[in-house]
N, C-alpha and C positions, 0 to 999 in steps of 0.2 A: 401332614405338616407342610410339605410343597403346597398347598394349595394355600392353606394359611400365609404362607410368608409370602407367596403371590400378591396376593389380596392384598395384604397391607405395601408391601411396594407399589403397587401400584396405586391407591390411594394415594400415596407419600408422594411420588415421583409425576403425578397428573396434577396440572394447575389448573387451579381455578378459576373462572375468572369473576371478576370481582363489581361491584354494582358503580365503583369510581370509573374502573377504564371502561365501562360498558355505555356511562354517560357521558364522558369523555368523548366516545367514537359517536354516541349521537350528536354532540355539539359541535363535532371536528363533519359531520355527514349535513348538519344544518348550514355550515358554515359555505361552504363547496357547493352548496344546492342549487345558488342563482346559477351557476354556468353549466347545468346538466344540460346534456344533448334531448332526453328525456326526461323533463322535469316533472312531471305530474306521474311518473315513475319512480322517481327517485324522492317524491315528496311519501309516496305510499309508503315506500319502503321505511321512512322516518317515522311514520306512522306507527306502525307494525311494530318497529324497533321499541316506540314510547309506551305500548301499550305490553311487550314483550318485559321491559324493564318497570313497569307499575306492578306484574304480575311476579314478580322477582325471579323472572326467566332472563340469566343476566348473558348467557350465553346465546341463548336466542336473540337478545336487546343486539348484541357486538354485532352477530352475524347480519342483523339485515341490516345495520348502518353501513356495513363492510359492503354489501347487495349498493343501497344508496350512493355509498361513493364510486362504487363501479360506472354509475351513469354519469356522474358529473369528472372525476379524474380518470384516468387511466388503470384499468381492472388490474391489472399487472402490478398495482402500487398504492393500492385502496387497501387493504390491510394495515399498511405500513402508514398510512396518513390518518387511518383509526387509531392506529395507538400513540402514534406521534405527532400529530398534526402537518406533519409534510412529509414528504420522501427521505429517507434515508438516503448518503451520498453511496453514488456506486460506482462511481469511478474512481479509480487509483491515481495520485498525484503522481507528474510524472518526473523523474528523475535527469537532470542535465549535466553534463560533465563540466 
């Protein structure tokens, strides 16, 4: 019975991801591509991504656009520009008396 209701927790509580945000992170990895440090790197990598998402390997599709933008943005914030198309703020406004 533990193992049962395992299983479906976890099912339940893992996300999927989905073939929108996966093309999304390719178009957000094409878009970024001119200013890679390594561009015939990060163009493979979009490659891989295109053919990962034709094969409906949609988490494979994320992962290498995620690879991709690591060459042209900053690896530290290429997830976050896959799913959003830019950085997320991480600085705290700061408060004045």
């Amino acid at each position: 019975l533990y193992f049962l209701f395992y299983f479906v927790f976890q099912k339940v509580s893992t996300t999927q991801m989905t073939e929108r945000t996966a093309a999304n992170a390719i178009a957000n990895a094409k878009a970024h591509a001119p200013k890679a440090s390594m561009r015939s790197s990060a163009d493979h990598c979009i490659a891989t991504a295109e053919e990962c998402l034709a094969e409906g390997q949609f988490q494979y599709a994320f992962d290498w656009a995620v690879r991709s933008l690591g060459y042209s943005t900053t690896v530290f914030k290429a997830r976050e520009i896959a799913l959003f198309g830019r950085p997320l703020e991480t600085d705290l406004p700061v408060c004045h008396d």
